[in-house]
C-alpha positions in Angstrom: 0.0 0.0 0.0 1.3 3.3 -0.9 2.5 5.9 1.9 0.4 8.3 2.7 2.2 12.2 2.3 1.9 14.7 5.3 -0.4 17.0 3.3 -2.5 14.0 3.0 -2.4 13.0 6.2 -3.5 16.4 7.6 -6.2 16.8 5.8 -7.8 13.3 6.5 -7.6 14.4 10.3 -10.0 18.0 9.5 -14.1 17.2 10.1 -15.6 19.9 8.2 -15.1 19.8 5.2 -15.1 23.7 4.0 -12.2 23.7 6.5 -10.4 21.4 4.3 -10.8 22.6 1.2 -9.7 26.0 3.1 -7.0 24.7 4.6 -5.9 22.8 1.1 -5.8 25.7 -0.6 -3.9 27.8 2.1 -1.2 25.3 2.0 -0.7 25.3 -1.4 -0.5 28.9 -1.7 2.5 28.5 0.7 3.8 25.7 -1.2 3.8 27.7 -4.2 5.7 30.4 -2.2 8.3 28.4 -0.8 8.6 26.7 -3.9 9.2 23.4 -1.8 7.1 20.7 -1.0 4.9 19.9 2.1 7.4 17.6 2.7 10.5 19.3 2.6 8.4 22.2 4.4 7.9 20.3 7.3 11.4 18.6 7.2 13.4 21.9 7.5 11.0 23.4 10.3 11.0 20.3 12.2 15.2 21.3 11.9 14.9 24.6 12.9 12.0 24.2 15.4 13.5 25.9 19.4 16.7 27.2 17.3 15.4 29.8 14.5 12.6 31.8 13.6 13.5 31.5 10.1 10.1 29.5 9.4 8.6 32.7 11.1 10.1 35.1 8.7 8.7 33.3 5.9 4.7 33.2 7.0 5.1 36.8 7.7 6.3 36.9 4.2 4.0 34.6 2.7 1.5 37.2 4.4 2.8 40.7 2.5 2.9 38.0 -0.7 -0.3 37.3 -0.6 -1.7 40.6 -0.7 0.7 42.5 -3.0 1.0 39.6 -5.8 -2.5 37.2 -5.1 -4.6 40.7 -4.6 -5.9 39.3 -1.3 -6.9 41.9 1.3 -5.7 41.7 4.5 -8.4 39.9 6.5 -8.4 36.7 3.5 -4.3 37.1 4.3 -4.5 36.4 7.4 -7.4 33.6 7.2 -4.5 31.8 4.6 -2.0 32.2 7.5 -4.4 30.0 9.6 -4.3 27.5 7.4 -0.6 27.4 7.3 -0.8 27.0 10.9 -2.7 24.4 11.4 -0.7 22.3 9.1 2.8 22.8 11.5 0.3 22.3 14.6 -1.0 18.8 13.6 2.6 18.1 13.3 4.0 19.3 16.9 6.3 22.2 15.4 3.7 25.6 16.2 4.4 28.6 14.5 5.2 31.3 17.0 3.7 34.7 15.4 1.8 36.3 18.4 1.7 39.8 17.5 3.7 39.4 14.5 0.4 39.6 12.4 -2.9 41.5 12.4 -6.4 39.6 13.8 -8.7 39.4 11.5 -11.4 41.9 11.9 -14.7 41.4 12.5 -17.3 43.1 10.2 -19.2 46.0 12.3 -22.2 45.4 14.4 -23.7 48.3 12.5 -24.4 46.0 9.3 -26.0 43.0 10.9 -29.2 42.2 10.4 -31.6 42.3 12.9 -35.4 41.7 13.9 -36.4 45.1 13.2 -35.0 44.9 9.4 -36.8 41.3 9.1 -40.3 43.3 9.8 -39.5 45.6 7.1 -38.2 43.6 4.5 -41.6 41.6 5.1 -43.7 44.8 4.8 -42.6 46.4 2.0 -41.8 43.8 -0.3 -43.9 41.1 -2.6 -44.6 37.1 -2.8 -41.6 36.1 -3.9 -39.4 38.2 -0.8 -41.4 36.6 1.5 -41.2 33.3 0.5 -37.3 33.5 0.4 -37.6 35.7 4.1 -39.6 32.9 5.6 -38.0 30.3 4.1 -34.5 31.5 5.5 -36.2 32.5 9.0 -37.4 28.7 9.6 -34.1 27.3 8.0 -31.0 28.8 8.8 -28.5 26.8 6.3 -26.2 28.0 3.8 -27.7 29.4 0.5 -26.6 26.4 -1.6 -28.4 24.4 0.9 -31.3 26.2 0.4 -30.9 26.2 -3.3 -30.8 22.6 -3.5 -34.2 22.0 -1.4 -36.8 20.3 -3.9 -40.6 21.0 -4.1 -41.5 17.5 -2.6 -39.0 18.8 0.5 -41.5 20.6 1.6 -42.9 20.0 4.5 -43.2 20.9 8.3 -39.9 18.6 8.7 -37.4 16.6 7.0 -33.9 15.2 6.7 -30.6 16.6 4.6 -27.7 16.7 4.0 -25.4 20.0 4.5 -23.3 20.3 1.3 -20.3 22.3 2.8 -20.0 21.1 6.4 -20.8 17.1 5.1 -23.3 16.6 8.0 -27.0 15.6 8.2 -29.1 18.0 9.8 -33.2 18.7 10.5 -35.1 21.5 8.6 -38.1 22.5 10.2 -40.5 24.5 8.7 -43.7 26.8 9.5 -47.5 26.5 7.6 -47.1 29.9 7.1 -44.2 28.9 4.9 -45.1 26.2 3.4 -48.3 28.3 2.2 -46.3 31.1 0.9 -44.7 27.8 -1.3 -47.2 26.6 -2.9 -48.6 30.4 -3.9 -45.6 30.8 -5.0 -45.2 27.9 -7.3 -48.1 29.2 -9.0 -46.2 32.5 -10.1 -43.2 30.9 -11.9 -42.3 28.2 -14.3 -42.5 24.6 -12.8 -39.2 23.4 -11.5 -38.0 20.8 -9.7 -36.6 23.2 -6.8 -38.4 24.7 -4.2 -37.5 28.0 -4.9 -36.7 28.3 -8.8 -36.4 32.1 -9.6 -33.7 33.2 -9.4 -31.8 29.9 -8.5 -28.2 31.1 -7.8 -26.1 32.7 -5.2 -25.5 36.1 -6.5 -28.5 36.6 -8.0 -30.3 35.7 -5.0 -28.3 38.2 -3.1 -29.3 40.6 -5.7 -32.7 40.4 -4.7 -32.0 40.6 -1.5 -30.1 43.5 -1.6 -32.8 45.3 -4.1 -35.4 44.1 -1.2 -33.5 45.8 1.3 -33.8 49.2 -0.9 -36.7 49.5 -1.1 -37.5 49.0 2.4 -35.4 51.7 3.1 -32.3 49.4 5.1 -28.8 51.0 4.4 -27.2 47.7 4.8 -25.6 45.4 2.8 -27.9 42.2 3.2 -26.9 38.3 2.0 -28.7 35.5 2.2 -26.0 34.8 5.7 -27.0 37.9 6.9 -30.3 35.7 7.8 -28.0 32.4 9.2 -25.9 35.0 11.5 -29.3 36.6 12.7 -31.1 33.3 13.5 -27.6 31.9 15.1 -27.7 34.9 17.4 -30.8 35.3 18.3 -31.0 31.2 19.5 -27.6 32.0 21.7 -29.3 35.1 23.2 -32.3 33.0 23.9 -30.2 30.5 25.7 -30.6 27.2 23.0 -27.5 24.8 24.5 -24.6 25.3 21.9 -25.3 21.6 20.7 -29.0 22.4 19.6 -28.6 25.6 18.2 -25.7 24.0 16.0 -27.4 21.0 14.8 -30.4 23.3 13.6 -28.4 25.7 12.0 -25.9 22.5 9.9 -22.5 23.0 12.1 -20.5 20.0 12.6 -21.2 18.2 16.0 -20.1 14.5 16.7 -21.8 11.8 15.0 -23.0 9.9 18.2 -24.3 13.4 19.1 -25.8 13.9 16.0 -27.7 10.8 16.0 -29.1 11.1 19.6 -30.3 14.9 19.2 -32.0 14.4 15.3 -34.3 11.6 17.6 -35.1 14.2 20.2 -39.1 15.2 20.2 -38.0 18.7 22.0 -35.5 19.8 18.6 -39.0 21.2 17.6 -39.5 23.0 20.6 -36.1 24.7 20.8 -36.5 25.6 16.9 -39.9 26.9 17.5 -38.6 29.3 20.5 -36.1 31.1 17.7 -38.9 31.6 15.1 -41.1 33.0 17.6 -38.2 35.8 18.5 -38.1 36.2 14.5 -41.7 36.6 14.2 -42.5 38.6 10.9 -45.4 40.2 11.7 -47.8 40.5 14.6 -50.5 37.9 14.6 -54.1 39.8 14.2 -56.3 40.4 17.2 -59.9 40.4 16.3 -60.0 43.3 18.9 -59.6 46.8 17.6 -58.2 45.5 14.0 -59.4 48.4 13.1 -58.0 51.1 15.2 -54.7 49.2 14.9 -54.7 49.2 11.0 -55.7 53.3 11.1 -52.8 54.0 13.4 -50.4 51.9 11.1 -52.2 54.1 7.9 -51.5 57.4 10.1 -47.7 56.8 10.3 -47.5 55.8 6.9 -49.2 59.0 5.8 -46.5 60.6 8.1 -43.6 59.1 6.3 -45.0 59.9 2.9 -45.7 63.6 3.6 -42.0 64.3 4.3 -40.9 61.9 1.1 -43.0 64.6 -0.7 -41.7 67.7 0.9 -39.4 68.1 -2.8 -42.2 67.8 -4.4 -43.8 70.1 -2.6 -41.2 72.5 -2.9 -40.6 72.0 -6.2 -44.4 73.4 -6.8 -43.5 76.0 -4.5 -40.7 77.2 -6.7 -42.4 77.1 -10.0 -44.2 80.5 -8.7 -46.9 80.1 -10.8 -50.2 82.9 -10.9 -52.7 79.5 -10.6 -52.7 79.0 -6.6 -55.0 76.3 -6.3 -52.8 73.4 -6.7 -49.7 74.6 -4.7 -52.4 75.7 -1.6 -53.8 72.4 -1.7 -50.2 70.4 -1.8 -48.8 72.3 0.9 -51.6 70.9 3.3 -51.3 67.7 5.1 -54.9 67.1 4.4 -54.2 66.7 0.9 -51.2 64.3 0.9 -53.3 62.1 3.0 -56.0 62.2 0.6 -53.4 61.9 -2.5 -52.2 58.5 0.0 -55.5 57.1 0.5 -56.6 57.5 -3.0 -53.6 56.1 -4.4 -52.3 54.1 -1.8 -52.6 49.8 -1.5 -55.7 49.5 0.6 -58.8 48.3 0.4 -62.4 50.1 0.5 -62.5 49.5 3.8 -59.5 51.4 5.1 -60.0 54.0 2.8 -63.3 55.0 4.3 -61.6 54.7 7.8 -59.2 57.2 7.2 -61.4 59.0 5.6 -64.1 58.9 8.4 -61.6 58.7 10.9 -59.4 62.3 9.8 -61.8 63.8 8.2 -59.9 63.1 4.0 -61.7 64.5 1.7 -60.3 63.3 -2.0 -59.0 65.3 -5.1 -61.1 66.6 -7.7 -60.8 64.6 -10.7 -58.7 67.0 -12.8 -55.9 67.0 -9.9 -56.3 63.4 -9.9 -55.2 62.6 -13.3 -51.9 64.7 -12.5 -51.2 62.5 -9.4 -51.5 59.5 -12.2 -49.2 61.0 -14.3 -46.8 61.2 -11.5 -47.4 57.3 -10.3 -47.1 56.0 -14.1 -44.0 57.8 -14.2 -42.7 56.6 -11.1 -43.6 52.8 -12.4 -42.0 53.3 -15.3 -38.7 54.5 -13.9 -38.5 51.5 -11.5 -39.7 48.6 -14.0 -39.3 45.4 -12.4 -36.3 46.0 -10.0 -38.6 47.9 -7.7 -37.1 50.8 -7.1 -35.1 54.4 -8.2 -31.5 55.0 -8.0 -30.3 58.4 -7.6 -30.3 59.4 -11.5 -33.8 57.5 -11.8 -34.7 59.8 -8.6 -33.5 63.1 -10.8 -35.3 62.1 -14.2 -38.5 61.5 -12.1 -38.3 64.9 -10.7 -37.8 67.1 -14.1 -40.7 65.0 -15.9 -43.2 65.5 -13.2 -42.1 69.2 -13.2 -43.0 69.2 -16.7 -46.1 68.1 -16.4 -47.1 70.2 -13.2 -45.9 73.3 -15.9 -48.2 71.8 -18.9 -51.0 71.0 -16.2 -50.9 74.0 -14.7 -50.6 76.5 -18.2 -53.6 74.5 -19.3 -55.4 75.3 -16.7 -54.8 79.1 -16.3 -55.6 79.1 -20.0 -58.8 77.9 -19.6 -59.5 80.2 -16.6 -58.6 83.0 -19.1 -61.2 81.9 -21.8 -64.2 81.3 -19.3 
């Protein structure tokens, strides 16, 4: 039988298997650098190991390498470094580089995710968001994971099989998710994968991050922004480390494995971390009403200072015609441009309407506000939303219009 080699050896000892691969590549990057082999690596450290720091001097060189020739940024430098490590570690000869090197750094609390951005990433966005949102709230695994879920997967639980850490693991899920499913299903092609458009990484992450715009979240959100938030939230809520790693796919032993999957309370713990993640509050029959004006009142809130450029914009045209600019600069009348153009139903637009006294445009004003939502639409198409330029060209055509609108209608004051 042949002889095993170190690097093999080494590897066969690391669990996980994204470890590996990371460590397997980090080693030969060094390889490359030294332009030796693992072998002869290890032979002239285990020389110098208690007598030089020579093997020293090279990691920290390897590090600079790294980023001026591979283009790596500091943080990925260092993670290589680790790798290197744990190769001269497994074989008794430690690398001694305590503050010779820079810790990694770990991203700022100011870009995580958190409960607050889950509610709004619900609210303001469509069917196919909140499949994806509820589907990555009930199961916290990796993208590809996710990805490779098929349609007859799912249900309230099942079995798989974690592509990157090679471990089995339980996904639970919710009836509210499995509903949002099987209405979405009905919007896109039929495909064997639970969730088929789009069905990739990046361009998942795309929609994520074209979500998070127009809910108004200045944060850079990924499909692991959702894994970190459901990881922290069942820590915070005190799951024991094993639990909270077997639902969210980290490696644990296998005899632990095996007695945990069997456990009827997995369920419970799972359900305790969805709870916390709750995407919106479950109705009360009582006061539904008084509850759904008060939400309808903030909104009106929000959208009156949203419109203050428009509103100023009117201002400045200084126009003879009055009527419009005196009826814009009310908050009456944005509330009654919200609820006539707003998503709700004849029942909440009678509310407000009853409730703070909205009267609604006169017909003629209504078909400018029209003008103004079709151009808006148009401007967004399907991504859902305006970039800065988008923003610009949505102001100067409406201005155009509110010009043409309002010459017309001084003209025809004139002739009568």
């Amino acid at each position: 039988m042949e002889r095993m080699g170190v690097r093999e050896e080494w590897l066969r000892n690391i669990v996980a298997e994204g470890t590996r691969k990371h460590h397997q590549r980090a080693l030969r990057r060094f390889v490359a650098f030294m332009r030796m082999s693992p072998e002869e690596i290890l032979e002239a450290r285990r020389a110098q190991y208690g007598k030089s720091k020579l093997m020293e001097t090279k990691v920290i060189e390897f590090f600079k390498w790294l980023q001026e020739t591979q283009n790596l940024s500091a943080n990925s430098a260092r993670s290589e470094v680790i790798g290197v490590q744990s190769f001269f570690s497994y074989y008794n000869v430690r690398l001694q580089l305590r503050g010779k090197l820079p810790d990694t750094h770990m991203k700022l609390d100011a870009e995580k995710l958190t409960v607050e951005d889950l509610k709004m990433l619900w609210k303001f966005n469509g069917l196919r968001i909140k499949t994806w949102i509820a589907f990555a709230r009930d199961c916290p695994a990796r993208i590809g994971d996710l990805l490779a879920m098929r349609r007859e997967q799912i249900k309230p639980e099942f079995l798989i099989k974690s592509e990157k850490a090679n471990v089995i693991g339980k996904v639970f899920l919710s009836m509210e998710t499995i509903e949002l499913f099987e209405k979405y299903w009905n919007t896109v092609r039929k495909s064997p994968y639970a969730f088929s458009s789009p069905h990739d990484q990046t361009n998942i992450n795309r929609m994520l991050k074209a979500a998070a715009q127009k809910a108004g979240i200045q944060k850079k959100i990924t499909q692991h922004s959702f894994r970190k938030l459901w990881i922290t939230s069942a820590i915070n809520l005190g799951l024991p480390d094993t639990v909270w790693k077997i639902l969210s796919f980290k490696s644990v032993p296998q005899a632990t494995l095996t007695y945990f999957l069997d456990r009827e309370d997995l369920r419970d713990f799972w359900q305790k971390v969805v709870t916390h993640l709750s995407l919106e509050p479950k109705p009360n029959r009582v006061g539904d009403m008084e509850k759904t004006v008060d939400l309808l009142k903030e909104t009106l809130t929000t959208l009156e200072k949203e419109n203050s450029v428009l509103k100023t914009r009117i201002d400045n045209l200084q126009s003879n015609t009055t009527t419009l600019e005196d009826r814009l600069n009310e908050i009456g009348d944005f509330a009654a441009h919200v609820v006539e153009f707003g998503r709700y139903n004849e029942e909440e637009k009678e509310a407000l309407r009853r409730t703070y006294n909205i009267k609604e445009f006169p017909e003629e004003e209504k078909q400018l506000m029209y003008a103004h939502k079709e151009i808006f639409e148009e401007l967004q198409g399907e991504k859902g939303y305006l970039d800065e330029k988008e923003w610009k060209e949505l102001d100067r055509r409406f201005t155009a219009k509110v010009e043409e609108w309002m010459k017309a209608k001084k003209k025809k004051e004139e002739l009568a």
